[in-house]
C-alpha positions in Angstrom: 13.3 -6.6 9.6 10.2 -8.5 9.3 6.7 -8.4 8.7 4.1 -7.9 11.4 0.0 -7.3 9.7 -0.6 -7.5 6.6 -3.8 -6.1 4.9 -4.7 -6.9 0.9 -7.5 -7.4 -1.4 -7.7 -8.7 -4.9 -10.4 -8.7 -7.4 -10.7 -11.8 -9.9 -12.2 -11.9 -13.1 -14.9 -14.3 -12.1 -17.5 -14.8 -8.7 -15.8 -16.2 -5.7 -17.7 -19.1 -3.5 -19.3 -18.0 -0.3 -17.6 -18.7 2.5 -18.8 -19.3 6.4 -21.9 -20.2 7.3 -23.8 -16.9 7.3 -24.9 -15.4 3.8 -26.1 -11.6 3.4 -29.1 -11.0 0.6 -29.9 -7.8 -0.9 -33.5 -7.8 -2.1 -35.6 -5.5 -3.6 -38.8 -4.6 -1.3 -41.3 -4.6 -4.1 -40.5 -7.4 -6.3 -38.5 -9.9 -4.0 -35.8 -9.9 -6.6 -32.4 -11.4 -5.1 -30.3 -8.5 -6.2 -27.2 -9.5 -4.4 -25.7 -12.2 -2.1 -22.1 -11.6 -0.2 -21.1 -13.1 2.6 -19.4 -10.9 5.8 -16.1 -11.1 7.0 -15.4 -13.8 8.9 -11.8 -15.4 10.7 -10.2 -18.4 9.6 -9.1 -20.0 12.7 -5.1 -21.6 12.8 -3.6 -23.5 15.5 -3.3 -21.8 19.1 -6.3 -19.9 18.7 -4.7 -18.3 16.1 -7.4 -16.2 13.4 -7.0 -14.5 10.0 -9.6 -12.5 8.9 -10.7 -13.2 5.2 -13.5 -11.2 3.5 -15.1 -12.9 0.4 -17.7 -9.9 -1.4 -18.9 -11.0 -4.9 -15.2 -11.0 -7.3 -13.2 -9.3 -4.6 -10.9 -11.2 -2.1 -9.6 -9.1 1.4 -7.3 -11.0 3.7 -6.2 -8.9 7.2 -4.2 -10.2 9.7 -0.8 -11.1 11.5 0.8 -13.2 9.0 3.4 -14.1 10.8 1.6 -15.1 13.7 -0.9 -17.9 11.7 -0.4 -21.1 13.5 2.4 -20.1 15.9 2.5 -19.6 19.7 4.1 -16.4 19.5 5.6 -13.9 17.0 8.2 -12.4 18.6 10.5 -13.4 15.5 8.4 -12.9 12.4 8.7 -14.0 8.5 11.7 -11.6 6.7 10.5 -11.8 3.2 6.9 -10.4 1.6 6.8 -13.5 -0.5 7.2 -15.6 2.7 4.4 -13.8 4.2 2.5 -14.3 1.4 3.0 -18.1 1.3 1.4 -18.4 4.4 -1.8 -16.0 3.6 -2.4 -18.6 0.7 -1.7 -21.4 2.7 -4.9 -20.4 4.7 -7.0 -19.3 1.2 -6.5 -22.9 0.3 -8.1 -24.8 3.0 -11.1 -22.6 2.7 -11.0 -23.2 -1.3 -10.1 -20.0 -2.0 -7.8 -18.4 -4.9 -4.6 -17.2 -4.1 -3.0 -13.9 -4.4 -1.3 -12.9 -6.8 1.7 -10.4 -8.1 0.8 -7.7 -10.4 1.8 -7.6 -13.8 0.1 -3.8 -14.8 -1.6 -1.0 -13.2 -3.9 0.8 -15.6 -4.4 4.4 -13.8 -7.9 5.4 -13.9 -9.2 9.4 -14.6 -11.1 9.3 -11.7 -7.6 8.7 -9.3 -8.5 5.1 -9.0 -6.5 2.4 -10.3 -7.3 -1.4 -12.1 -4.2 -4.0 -11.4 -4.5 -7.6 -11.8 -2.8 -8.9 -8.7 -2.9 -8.2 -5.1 -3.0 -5.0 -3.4 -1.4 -3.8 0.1 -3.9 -1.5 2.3 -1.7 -1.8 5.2 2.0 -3.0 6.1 3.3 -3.2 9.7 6.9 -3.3 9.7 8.9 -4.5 12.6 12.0 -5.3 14.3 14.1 -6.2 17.6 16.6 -4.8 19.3 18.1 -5.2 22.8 18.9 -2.3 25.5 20.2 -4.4 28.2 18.0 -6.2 30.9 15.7 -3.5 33.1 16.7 -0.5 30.7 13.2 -1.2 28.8 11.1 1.6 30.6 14.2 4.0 31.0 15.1 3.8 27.1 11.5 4.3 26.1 11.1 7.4 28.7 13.6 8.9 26.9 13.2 8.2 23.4 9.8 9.6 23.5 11.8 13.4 24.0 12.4 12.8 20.6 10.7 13.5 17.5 10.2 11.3 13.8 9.9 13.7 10.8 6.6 15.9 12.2 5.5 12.8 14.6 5.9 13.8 18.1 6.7 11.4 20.6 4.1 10.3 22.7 5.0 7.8 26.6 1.9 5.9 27.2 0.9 5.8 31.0 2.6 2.2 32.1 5.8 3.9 30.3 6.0 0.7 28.7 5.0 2.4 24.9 6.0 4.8 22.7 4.4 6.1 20.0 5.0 9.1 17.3 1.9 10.6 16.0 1.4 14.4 14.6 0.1 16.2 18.1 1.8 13.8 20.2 -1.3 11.8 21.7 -2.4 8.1 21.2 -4.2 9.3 18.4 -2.8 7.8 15.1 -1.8 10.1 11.7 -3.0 8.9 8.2 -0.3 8.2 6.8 2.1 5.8 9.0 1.7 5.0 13.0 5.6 4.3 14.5 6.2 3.2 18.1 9.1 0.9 20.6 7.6 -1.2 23.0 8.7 -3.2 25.8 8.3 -7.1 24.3 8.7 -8.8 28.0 5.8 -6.5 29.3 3.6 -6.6 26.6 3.8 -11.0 26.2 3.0 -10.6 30.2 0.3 -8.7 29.7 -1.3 -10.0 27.1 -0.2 -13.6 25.8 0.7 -15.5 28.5 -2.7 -15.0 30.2 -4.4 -16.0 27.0 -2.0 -19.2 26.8 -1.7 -19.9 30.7 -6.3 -19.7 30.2 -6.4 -21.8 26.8 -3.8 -24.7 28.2 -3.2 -24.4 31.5 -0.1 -23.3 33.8 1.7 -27.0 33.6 1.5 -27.1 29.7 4.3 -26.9 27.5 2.6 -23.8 25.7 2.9 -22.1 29.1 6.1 -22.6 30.1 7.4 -21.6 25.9 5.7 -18.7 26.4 7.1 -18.3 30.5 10.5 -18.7 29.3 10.2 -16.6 26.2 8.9 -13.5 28.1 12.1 -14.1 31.1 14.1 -14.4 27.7 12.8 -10.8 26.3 13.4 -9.3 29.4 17.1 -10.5 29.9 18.2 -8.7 27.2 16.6 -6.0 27.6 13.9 -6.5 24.1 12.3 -3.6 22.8 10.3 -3.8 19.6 10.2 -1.2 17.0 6.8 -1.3 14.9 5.5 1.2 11.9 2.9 1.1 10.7 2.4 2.0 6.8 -1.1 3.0 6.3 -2.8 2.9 2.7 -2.7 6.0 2.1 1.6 6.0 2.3 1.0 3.0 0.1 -0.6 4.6 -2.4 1.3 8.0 -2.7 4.8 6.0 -2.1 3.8 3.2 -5.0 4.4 0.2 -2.6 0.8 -1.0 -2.8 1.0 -3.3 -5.6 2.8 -6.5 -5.0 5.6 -7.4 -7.6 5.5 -3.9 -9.1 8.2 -2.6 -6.5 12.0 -3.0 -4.4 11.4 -4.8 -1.3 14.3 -2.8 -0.2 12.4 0.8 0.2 10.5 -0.9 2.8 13.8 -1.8 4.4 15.0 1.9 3.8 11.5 3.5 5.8 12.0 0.7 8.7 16.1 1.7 8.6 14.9 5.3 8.9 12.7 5.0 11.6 15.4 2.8 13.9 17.7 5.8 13.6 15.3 7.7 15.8 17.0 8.6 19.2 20.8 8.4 17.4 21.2 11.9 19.0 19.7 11.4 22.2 22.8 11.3 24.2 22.7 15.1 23.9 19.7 15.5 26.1 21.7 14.1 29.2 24.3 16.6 28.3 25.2 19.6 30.7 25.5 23.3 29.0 29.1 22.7 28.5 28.4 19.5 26.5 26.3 20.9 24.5 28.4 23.5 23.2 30.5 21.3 22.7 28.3 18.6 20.2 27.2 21.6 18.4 31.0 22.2 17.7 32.4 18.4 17.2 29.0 18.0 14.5 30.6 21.5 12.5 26.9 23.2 13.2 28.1 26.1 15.1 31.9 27.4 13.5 33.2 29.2 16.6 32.6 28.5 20.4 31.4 31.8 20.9 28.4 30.5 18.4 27.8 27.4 20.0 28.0 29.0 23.8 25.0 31.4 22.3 23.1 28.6 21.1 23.9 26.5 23.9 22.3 29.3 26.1 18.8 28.9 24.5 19.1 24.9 25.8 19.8 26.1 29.4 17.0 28.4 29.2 14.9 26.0 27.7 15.7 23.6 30.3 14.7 26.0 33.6 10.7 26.6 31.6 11.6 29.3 29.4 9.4 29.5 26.3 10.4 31.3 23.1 8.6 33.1 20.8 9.0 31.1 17.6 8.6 34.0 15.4 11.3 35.2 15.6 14.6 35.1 13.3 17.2 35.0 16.6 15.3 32.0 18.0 14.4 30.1 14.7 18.5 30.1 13.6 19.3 28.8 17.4 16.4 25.8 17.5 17.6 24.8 14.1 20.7 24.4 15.5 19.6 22.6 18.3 17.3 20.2 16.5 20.4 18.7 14.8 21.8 17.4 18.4 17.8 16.4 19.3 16.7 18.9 21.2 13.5 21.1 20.3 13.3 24.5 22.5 9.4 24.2 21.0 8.4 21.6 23.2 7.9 22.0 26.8 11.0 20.7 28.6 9.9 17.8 30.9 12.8 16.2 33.3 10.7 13.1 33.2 11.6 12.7 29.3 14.6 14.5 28.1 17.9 14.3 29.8 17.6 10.6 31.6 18.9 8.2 29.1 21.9 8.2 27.0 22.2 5.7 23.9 25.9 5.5 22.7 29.6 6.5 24.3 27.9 6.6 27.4 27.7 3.5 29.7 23.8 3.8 30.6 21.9 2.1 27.6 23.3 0.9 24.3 21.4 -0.4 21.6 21.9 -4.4 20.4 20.5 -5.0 16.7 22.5 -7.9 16.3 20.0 -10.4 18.1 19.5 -13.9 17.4 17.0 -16.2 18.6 17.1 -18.3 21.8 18.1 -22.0 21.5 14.9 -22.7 22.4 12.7 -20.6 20.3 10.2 -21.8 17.7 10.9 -20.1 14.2 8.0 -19.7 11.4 7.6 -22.7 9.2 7.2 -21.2 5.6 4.6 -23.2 3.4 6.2 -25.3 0.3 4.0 -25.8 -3.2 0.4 -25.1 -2.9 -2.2 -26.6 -4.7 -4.4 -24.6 -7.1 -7.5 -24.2 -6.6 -10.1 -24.2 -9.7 -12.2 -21.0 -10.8 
């Protein structure tokens, strides 16, 4: 796992220098009195047109961007460690003569809900990964993992089937709390960084053909990229917004979590008699005669049936079939469920054990920085 956009603020215990070249004045309209000055957001421009956006408002200090995209080409194998990630943010802070962030070393909980901490704090955390489903399998394994559901999320295939996203009514629309999607990592550097590149540098540069030959690379395994996106509200009721105050590892655990989504979906491509059978071999039906009943509600399912949920008959029988990855609840769709299976079955099998081409250009994590006065 690594890290994709980071969002943080901190507030300092003294005024901050204006940064860019536009300043914002609040005065009042009777006496002229200056009664504030900030400055608005503004990006911090890297290498390869890379930005990082860095807001500067009297003591407080907001940095949001792709970390692990600051002065890189590409991405496509990010920075593993939060304190990595966090090199590079103050890497940029110092050449604008900024402070750096800092770890926190005590929360004091407010009345009002609100909080006072004397380090950084997270407002958003993408979490990412790669994995490999074999070359030309991108579409097919994304058509079919989006049958399947995340906690509540539903799964949701964008149009060019190359996306798939989980949200709470199954649209593009985004929940509070996290936003999880796969999407095809060949298609999406086609359709959106090697034009910026190829535009920037030109077709014969060497930035073009990196980027050329890392997209062919993407799609010859097959590279799909699993993403989540923790918003700040999750932060905040999970206690993972203040940096140094918790176990690296329970982000690990939620991005773990999330990649086991579509574990089950093998049993989608399964005929009635398969079925019955899964419910069997997983010891959630006890007698055939059970699972052949259950099984019954699938095949129904399957020809448009639609069940009323309210009842007790079908809420122990889609409980049961849940467990395999099949919900009778939502409509059945032949373009979604029952087209791709994942493992003991020769069609697509997930690859987490992917290194980097010979080729590729890692992150370069920043050494000692130097400190920059108050």
């Amino acid at each position: 796992m690594f890290y994709d956009w980071i969002k943080a603020s901190q507030d300092y215990s003294f005024d901050l220098r204006k940064v860019g070249n536009i300043l914002l004045r609040r005065v009042d309209a009777e006496s002229n009195e200056v009664l504030s000055e900030s400055a608005p957001p503004f990006h911090a421009e890297g290498s390869y047109c890379t930005t990082f956006k860095i807001n500067v408002c009297g003591r407080r200090l907001t940095v949001d961007g792709n970390s692990s995209r600051i002065n890189r080409l590409d991405n496509v194998f990010g920075i593993e460690r939060l304190d990595d990630n966090m090199k590079v943010i103050n890497a940029v802070l110092a050449d604008w003569d900024l402070p750096p962030l800092t770890k926190c070393t005590k929360v004091e909980h407010l009345q009002n809900g609100g909080s006072l901490t004397d380090g950084a704090v997270f407002h958003r955390l993408d979490l990412t990964d790669n994995f490999s489903v074999g070359k030309g399998n991108e579409r097919a394994f994304l058509r079919g993992i989006s049958s399947q559901r995340f906690r509540n999320s539903i799964g949701y295939l964008y149009p060019d089937g190359n996306t798939t996203v989980w949200t709470p009514k199954g649209g593009e629309k985004a929940g509070r709390l996290v936003y999880p999607g796969n999407y095809n990592k060949a298609a999406e550097l086609e359709a959106h960084l090697l034009p910026k590149v190829k535009k920037t540098y030109g077709e014969d540069s060497d930035e073009y053909t990196y980027v050329r030959d890392l997209r062919d690379w993407c799609a010859s395994v097959g590279m799909v990229r699993s993403e989540i996106k923790l918003r700040s509200e999750f932060l905040k009721r999970e206690r993972l917004c203040h940096w140094g105050l918790f176990d690296e590892d329970r982000l690990r655990h939620i991005h773990r979590d999330f990649l086991t989504v579509g574990d089950r979906m093998k049993v989608t491509a399964m005929d009635i008699t398969s079925i019955s059978e899964q419910l069997l071999a997983e010891n959630i039906c006890d007698s055939m005669q059970a699972a052949g009943r259950t099984a019954g509600y699938a095949y129904e399912w399957m020809n448009g049936k639609k069940f009323d949920l309210t009842k007790s008959a079908v809420k122990v029988h889609r409980a049961r079939l849940r467990q395999i990855g099949i919900d009778i609840k939502l409509p059945f769709d032949s373009s979604r469920h029952g087209v791709v299976f994942l493992r003991n079955v020769r069609e697509v099998e997930r690859n987490f054990e992917l290194g980097m081409p010979s080729f590729y250009r890692p992150a370069s994590i920043p050494g000692r920085l130097r400190l920059v006065a108050a």
